[in-house]
FIPAFI-780518 format. One record per residue: residue number from 0; residue in three letters; x, y, z of N, C-alpha, C in turn. Coordinates in nm, 3 decimals, padded with zeros to 5 digits. Layout:
PT	NUM	ALA	X	Y	Z	X	Y	Z	X	Y	Z .
...
REM end
This chain:
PT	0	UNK	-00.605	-01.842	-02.543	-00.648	-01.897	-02.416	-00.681	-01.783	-02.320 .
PT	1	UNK	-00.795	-01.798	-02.259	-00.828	-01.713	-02.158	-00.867	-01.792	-02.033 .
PT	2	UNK	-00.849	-01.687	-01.907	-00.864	-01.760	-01.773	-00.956	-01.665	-01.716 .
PT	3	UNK	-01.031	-01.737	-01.646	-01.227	-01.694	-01.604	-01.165	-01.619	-01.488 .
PT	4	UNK	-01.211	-01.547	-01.390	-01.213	-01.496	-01.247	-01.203	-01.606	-01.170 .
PT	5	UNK	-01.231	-01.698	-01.169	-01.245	-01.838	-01.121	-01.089	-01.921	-01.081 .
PT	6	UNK	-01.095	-01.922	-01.191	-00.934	-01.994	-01.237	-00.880	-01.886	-01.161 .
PT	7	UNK	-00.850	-01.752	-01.204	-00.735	-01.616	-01.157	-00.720	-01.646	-01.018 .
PT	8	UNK	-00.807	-01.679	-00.957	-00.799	-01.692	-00.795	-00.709	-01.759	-00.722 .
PT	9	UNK	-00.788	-01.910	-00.810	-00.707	-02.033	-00.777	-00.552	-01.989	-00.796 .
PT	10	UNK	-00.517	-01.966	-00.899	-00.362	-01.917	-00.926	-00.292	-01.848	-00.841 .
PT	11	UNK	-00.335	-01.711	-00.799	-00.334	-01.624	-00.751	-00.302	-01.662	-00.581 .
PT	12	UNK	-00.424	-01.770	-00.526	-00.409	-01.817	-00.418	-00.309	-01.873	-00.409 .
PT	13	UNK	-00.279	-01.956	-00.457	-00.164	-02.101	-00.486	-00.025	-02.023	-00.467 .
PT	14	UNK	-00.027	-01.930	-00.602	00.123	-01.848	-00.616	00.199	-01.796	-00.482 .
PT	15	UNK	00.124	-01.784	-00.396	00.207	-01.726	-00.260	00.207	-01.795	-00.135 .
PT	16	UNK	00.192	-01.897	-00.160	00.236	-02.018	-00.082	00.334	-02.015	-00.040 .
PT	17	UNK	00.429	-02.050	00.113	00.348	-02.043	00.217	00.245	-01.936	00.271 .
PT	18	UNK	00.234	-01.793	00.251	00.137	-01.718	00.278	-00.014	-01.725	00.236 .
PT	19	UNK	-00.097	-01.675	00.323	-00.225	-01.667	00.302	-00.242	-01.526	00.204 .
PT	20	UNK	-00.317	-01.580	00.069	-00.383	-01.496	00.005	-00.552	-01.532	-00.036 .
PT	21	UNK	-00.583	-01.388	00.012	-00.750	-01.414	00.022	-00.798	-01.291	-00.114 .
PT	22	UNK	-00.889	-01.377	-00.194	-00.882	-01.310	-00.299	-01.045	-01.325	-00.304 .
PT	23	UNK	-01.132	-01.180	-00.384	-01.274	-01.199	-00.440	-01.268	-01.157	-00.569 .
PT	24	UNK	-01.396	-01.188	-00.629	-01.428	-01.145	-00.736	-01.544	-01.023	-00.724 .
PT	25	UNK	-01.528	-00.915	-00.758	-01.670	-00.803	-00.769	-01.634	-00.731	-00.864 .
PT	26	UNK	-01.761	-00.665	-00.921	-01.841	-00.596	-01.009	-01.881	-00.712	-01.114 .
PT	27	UNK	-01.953	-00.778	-01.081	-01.971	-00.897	-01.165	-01.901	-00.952	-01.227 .
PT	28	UNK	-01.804	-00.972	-01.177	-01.697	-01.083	-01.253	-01.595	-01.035	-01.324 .
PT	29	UNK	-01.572	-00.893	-01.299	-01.523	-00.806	-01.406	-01.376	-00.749	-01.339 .
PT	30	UNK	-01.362	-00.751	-01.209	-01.266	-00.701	-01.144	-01.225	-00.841	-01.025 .
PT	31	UNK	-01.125	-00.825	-00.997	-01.017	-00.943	-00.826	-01.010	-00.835	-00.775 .
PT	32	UNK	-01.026	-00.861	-00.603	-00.905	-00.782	-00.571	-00.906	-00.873	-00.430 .
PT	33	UNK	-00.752	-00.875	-00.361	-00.679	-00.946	-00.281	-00.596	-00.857	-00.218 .
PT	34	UNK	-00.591	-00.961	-00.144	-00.452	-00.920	-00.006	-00.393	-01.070	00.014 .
PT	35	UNK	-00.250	-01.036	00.013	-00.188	-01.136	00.110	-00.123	-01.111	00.216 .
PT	36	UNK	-00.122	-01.224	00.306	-00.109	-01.222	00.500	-00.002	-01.296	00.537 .
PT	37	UNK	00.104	-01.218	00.568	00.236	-01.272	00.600	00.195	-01.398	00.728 .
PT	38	UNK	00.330	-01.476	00.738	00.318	-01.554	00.844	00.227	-01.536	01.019 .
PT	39	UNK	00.279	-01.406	01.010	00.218	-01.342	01.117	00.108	-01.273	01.119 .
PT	40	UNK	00.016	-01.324	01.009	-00.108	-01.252	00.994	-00.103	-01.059	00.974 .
PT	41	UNK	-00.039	-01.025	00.910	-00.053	-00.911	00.875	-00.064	-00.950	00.776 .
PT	42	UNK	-00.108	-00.767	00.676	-00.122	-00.749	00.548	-00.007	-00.713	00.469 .
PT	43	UNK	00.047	-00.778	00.379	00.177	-00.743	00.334	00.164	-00.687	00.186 .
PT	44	UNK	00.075	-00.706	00.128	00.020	-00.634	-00.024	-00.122	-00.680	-00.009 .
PT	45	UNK	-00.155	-00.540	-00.091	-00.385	-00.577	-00.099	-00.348	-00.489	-00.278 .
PT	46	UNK	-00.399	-00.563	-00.302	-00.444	-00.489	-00.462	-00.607	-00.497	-00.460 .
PT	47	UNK	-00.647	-00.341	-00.500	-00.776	-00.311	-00.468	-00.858	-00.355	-00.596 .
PT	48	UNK	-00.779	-00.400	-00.757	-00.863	-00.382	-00.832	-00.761	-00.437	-00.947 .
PT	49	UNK	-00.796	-00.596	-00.959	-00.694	-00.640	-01.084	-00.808	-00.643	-01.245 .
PT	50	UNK	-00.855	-00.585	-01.352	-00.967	-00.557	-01.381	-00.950	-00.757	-01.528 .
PT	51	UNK	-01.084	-00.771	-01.555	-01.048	-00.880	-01.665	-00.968	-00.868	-01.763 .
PT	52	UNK	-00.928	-00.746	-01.826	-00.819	-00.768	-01.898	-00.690	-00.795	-01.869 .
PT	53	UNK	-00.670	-00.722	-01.728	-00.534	-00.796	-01.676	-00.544	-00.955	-01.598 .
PT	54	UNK	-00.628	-00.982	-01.571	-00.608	-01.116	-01.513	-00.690	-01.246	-01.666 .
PT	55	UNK	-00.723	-01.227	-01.741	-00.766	-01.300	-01.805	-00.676	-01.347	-01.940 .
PT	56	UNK	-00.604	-01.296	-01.968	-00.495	-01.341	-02.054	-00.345	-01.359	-02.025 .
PT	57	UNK	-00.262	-01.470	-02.062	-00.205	-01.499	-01.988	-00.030	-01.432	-02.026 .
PT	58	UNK	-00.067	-01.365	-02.166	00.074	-01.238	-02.177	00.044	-01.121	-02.122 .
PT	59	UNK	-00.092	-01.122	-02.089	-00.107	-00.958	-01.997	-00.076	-00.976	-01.799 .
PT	60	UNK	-00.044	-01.148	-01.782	-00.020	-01.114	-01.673	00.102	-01.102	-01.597 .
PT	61	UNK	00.181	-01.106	-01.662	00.343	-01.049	-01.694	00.378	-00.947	-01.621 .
PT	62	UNK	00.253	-00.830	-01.681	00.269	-00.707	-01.616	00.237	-00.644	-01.513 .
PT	63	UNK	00.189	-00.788	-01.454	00.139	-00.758	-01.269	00.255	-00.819	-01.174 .
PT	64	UNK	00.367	-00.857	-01.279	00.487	-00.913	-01.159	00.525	-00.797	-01.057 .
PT	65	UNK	00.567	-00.706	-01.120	00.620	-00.559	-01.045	00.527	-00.520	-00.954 .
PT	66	UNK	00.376	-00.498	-00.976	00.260	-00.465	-00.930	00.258	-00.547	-00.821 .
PT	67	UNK	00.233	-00.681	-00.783	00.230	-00.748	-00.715	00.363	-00.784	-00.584 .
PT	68	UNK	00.504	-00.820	-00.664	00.621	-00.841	-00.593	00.691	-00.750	-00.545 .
PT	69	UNK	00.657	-00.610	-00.601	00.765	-00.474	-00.542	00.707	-00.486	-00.368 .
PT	70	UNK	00.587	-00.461	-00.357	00.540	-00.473	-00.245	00.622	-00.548	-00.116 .
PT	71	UNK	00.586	-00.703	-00.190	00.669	-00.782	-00.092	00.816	-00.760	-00.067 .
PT	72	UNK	00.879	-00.745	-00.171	01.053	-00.721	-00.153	01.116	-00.610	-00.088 .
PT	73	UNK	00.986	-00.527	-00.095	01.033	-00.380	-00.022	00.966	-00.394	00.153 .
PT	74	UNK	00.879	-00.552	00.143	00.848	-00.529	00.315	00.938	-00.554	00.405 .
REM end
């Protein structure tokens, strides 16, 4: 099973609920990259560059927990 740039978003968005995460897709479909916006509208993590192999399979995305959550736990 694989998940499109499309789908990654949706997920991606959803997962940090209550916070705002604003996520794109560039280099043609090939790379995400996001930020999410604490309650108070700041930036509390931006990942500049999640590439399709890490967001498109769903045992490779395991390894973006640390990548993603150290951020927040250490804000």
């Amino acid at each position: 099973m694989t998940i499109n740039a499309e789908e990654a978003i949706r997920i991606l968005e959803s997962s940090f609920k209550p916070l705002e995460c604003k996520a794109e897709i560039w280099d043609r479909g090939q790379k995400i990259r996001f930020r999410v916006l604490s309650l108070e509208n700041e930036g509390i993590v931006k990942v500049d560059k999640l590439t399709r192999i890490q967001f498109s399979k769903p045992n490779n995305q395991s390894s973006l927990t640390p990548l993603i959550w150290t951020p927040l736990i250490c804000h």
